[in-house]
Structures are given as C-alpha cells and as structure tokens.
TORDO-549007 format. One record per residue (C-alpha): residue number from 0; residue in one letter; x, y negated, z. Coordinates in steps of 0.2 Angstrom, whole numbers, plus 5000, padded with zeros to 4 digits. Last residue first. Layout:
N
(atom NUM,"a",(X,Y,Z))
...
END
This chain:
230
(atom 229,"x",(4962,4785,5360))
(atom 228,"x",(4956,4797,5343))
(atom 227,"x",(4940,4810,5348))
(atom 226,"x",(4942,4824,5357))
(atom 225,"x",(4929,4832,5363))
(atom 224,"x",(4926,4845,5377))
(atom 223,"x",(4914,4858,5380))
(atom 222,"x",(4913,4872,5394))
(atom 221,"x",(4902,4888,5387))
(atom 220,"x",(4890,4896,5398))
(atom 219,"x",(4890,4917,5396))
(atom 218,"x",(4874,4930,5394))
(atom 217,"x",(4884,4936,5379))
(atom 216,"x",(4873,4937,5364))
(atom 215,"x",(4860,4921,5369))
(atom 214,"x",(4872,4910,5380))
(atom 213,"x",(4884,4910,5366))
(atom 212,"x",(4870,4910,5352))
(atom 211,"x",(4864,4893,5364))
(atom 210,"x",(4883,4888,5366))
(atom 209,"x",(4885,4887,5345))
(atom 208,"x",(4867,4880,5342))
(atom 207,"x",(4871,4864,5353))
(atom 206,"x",(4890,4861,5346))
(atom 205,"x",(4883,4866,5325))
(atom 204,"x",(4870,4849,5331))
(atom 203,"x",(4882,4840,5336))
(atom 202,"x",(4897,4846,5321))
(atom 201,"x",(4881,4842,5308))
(atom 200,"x",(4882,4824,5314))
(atom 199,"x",(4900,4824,5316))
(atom 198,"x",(4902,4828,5300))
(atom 197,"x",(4895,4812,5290))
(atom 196,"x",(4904,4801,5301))
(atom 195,"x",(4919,4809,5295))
(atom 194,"x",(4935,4822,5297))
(atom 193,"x",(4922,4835,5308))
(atom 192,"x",(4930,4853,5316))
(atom 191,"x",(4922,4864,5329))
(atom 190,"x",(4934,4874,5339))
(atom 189,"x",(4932,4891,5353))
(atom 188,"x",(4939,4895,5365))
(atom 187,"x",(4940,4913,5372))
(atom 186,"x",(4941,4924,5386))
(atom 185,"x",(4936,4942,5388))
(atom 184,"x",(4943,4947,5370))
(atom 183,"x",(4946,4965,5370))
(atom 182,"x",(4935,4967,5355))
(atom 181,"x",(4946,4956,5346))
(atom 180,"x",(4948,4936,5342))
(atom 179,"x",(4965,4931,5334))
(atom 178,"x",(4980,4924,5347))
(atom 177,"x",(4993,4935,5339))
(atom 176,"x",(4987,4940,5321))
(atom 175,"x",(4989,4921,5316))
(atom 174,"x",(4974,4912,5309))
(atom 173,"x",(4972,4904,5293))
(atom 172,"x",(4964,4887,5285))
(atom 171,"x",(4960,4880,5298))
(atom 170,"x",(4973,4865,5299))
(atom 169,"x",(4985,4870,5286))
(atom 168,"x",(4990,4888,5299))
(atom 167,"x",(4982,4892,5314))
(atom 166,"x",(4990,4897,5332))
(atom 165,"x",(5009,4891,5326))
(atom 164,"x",(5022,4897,5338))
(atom 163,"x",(5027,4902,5355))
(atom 162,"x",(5023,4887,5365))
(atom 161,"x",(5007,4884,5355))
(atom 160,"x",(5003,4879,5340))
(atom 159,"x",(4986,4873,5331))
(atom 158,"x",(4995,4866,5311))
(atom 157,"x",(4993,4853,5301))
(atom 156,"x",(5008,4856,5290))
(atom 155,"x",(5022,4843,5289))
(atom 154,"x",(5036,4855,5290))
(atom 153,"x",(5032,4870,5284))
(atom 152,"x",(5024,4884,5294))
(atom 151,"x",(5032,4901,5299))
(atom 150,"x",(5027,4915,5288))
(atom 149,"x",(5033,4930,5298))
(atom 148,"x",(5033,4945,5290))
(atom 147,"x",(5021,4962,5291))
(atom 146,"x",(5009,4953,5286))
(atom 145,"x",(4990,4963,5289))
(atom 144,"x",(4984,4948,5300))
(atom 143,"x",(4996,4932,5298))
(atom 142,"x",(5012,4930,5308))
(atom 141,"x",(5016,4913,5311))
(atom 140,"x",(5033,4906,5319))
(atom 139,"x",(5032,4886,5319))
(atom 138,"x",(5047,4884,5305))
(atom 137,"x",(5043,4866,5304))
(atom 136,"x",(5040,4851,5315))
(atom 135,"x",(5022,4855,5314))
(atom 134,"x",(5009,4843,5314))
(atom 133,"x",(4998,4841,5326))
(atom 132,"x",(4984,4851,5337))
(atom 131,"x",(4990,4858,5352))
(atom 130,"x",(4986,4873,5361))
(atom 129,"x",(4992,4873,5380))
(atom 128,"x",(4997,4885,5382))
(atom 127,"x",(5004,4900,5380))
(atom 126,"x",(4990,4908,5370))
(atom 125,"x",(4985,4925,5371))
(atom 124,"x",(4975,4927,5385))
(atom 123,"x",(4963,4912,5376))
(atom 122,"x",(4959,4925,5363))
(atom 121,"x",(4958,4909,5348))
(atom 120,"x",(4941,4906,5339))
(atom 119,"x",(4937,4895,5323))
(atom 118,"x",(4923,4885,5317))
(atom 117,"x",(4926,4875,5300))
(atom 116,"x",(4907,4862,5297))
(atom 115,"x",(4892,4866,5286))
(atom 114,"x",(4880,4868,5298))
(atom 113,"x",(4873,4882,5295))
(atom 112,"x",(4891,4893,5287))
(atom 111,"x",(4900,4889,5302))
(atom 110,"x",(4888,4892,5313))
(atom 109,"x",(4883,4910,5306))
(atom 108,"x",(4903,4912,5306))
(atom 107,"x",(4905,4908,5324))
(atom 106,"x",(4895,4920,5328))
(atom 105,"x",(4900,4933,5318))
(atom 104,"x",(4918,4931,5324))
(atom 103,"x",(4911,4933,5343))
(atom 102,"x",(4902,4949,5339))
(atom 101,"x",(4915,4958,5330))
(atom 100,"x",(4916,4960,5311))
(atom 99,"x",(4899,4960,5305))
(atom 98,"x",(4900,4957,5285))
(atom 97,"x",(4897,4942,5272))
(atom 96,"x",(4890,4945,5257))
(atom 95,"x",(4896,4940,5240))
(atom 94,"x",(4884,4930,5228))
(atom 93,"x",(4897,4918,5220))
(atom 92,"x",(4893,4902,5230))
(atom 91,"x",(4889,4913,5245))
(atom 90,"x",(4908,4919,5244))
(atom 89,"x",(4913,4902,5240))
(atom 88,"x",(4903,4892,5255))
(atom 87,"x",(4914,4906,5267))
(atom 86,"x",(4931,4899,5260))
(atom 85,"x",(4926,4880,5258))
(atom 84,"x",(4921,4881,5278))
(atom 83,"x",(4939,4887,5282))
(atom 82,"x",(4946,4875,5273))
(atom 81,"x",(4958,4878,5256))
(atom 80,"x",(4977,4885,5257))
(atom 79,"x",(4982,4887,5237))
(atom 78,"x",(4999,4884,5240))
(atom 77,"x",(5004,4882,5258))
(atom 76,"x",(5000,4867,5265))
(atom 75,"x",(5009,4848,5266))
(atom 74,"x",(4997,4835,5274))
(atom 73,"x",(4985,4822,5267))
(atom 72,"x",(4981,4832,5250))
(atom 71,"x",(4971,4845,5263))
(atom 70,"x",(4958,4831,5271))
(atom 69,"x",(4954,4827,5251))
(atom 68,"x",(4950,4847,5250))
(atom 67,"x",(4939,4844,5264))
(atom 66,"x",(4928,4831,5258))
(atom 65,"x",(4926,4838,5240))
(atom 64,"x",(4920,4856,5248))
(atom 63,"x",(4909,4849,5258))
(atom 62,"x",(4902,4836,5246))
(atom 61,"x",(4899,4849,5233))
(atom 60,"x",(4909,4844,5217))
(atom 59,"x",(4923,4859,5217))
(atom 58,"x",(4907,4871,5215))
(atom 57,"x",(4901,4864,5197))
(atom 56,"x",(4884,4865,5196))
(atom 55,"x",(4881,4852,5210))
(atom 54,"x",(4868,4857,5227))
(atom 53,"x",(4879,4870,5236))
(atom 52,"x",(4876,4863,5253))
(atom 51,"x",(4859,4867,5256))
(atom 50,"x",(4863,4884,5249))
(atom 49,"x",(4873,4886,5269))
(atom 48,"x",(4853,4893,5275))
(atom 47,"x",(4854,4907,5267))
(atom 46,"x",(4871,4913,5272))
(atom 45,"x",(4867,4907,5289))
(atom 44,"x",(4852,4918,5286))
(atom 43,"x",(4863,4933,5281))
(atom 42,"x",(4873,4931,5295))
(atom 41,"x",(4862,4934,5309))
(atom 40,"x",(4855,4949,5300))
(atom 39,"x",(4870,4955,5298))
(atom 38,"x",(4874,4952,5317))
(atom 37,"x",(4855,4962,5322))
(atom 36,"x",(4861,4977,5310))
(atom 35,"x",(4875,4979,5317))
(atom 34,"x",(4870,4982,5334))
(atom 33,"x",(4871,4998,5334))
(atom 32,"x",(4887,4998,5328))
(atom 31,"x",(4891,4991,5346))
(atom 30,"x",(4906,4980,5343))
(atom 29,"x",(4915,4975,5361))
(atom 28,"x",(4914,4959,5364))
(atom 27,"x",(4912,4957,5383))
(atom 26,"x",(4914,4940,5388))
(atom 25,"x",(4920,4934,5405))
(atom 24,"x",(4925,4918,5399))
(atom 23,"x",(4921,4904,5388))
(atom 22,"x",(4929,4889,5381))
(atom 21,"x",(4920,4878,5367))
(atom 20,"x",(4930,4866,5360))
(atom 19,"x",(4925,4850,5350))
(atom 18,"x",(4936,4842,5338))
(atom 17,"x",(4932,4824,5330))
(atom 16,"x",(4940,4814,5315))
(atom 15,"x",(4939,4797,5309))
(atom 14,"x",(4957,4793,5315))
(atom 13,"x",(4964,4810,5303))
(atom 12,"x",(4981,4807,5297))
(atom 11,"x",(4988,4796,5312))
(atom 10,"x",(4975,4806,5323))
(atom 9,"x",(4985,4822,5321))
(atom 8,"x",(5001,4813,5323))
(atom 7,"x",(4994,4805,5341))
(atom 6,"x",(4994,4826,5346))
(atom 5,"x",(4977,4833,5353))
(atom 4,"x",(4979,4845,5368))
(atom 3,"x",(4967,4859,5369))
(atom 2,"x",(4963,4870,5383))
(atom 1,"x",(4957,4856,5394))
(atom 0,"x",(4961,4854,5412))
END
C-alpha cells in the first residue's frame, strides 16, 4: 500500500500536477562530522549547478520562482509562505551557503536545488498514516521546529496531514517538528513536487538521481510511486 494518499481537492486546484514518493527503510542517518566535508561538497555543486535557473535580473522573474508563487495564489497560506524550491534558489540567489544538516536532508536538498523541483522528507515512524495531500479543513494542529505553539493550519491551505495533524504546511512550504527527518530516522519517504509539463521533466530526471544518492550514501533501494490526477 502506498504511504501517500492524494485527495480529489488537491487535484481540483492542481489537474497538471504530479507527486512522486520515494520510501526507504532501514536507513542509518546518523551525522558523522567526518563526513561533512563530502555532504558540503554535495551541496555546493547543487548550489552551482541551480544558476541555471536564475537566468533574469530581477529574482521574482525566474520561471521557477514565477511558476510556483502562481501555484501559491490558488490556496490560502500563511503570509509570506513561498516554495520550498523558491527558498534554497534565494539563498544561492543572494550568495548564501547552504549547510550539512543530516545526511538524508542534504540529499534531498542537492536534488532539490539540481533539478529545480521542492523535495521534502517525512520519518515515516512518525506519521499515523496514511499521509494525505489536500486541503485542510482547518485548524490541522501544526507545530513548527523551534515554536513552542501550535500553528494549526487555516482552512483552505494545501497542506500533507495525517490522522494527528498537518505533516507540511502551504503545500511545501514548512514542515512540522513531529514527523521532520532526524538522525534516528530508520524509515522515510520521501516527495517530489511538479505543477506542469515543464516540471515533470526535471521531477524524472530529479526521481532517477534521488534513488541513485540513496542507493550511493545509504546502501538502500527506494520504492517509487506517482500520482498523477484519475
């Protein structure tokens, strides 16, 4: 059975769209400082590599970022929520490094940032699932990472949820402390993102490179699903 379930009022909003998950298990990713050096490395020519999508002067005109903040005027968000993608192309559109946080984060991110497409990860353990992507009802309990309040969703929102709450927040624009990737994380899956024809070009291509860094880092074989609209 699949780990993702894809509601009819996520398609009513998006009927271009396309979500690939990725689930894995019996990872170990545990950070090892002393690897650090080979996930910077990782990173920094993903970082490289994401100028290709940062062609117009003006950062609000890339295609990317245009394509994904017209996905965000479709559904309510929180103020000033923007893509998951749009985030990581700002810091290598204003200089700023990226990190090593764990080693399934960093991977994720390096495909994120190569292909040009929102890549996210949920600790499967954590989930009382199955995840759904829809739109919530409304006050989906969410706690973000470092928030000591809850900031359940609003109605309306694109959110992933689960029985006990919203997963990710305006699509993937935030994740939620509870179901976030950590070094105890055995058992994941992970999601790929496309709203167009375009994207789901790049989302192939990001789907190939994502289980051979899995293969590559861990030592594991990823199970993919896609869901496309019915």
């Amino acid at each position: 059975m699949a780990n993702l379930v894809v509601d009819p009022a996520f398609w009513d909003l998006f009927p271009d769209a396309q979500i690939n998950t990725l689930t894995v298990h019996g990872l170990n990713n545990t950070v090892d400082e002393s690897q650090d050096p080979h996930f910077q490395a990782l990173l920094d020519d993903a970082m490289a590599k994401s100028h290709q999508y940062l062609t117009e002067d003006t950062f609000r005109n890339n295609p990317v970022v245009v394509q994904w903040r017209d996905a965000y005027s479709k559904f309510k968000k929180k103020k000033g929520a923007r893509s998951s993608i749009e985030a990581l192309l700002k810091r290598v559109d204003q200089g700023k490094t990226l990190s090593p946080i764990n080693p399934l984060v960093d991977v994720y991110n390096s495909v994120s940032l190569e292909f040009g497409v929102p890549c996210g990860g949920e600790d499967l353990a954590a989930i009382d699932g199955p995840m759904h992507l829809g739109v919530a009802k409304g006050g989906e309990a969410f706690k973000p990472l470092g928030v000591d309040e809850d900031e359940p969703a609003l109605p309306g929102e694109v959110i992933y949820y689960d029985k006990i709450g919203a997963v990710c927040r305006c699509f993937n624009w935030r994740d939620g402390e509870r179901t976030m990737l950590t070094e105890k994380t055995t058992d994941a899956i992970l999601v790929i993102e496309a709203i167009n024809e375009e994207q789901r070009v790049r989302q192939a291509e990001a789907v190939t490179t994502m289980k051979e860094r899995l293969q590559t880092e861990f030592s594991v074989d990823a199970d993919v699903d896609t869901f496309t609209v019915a």
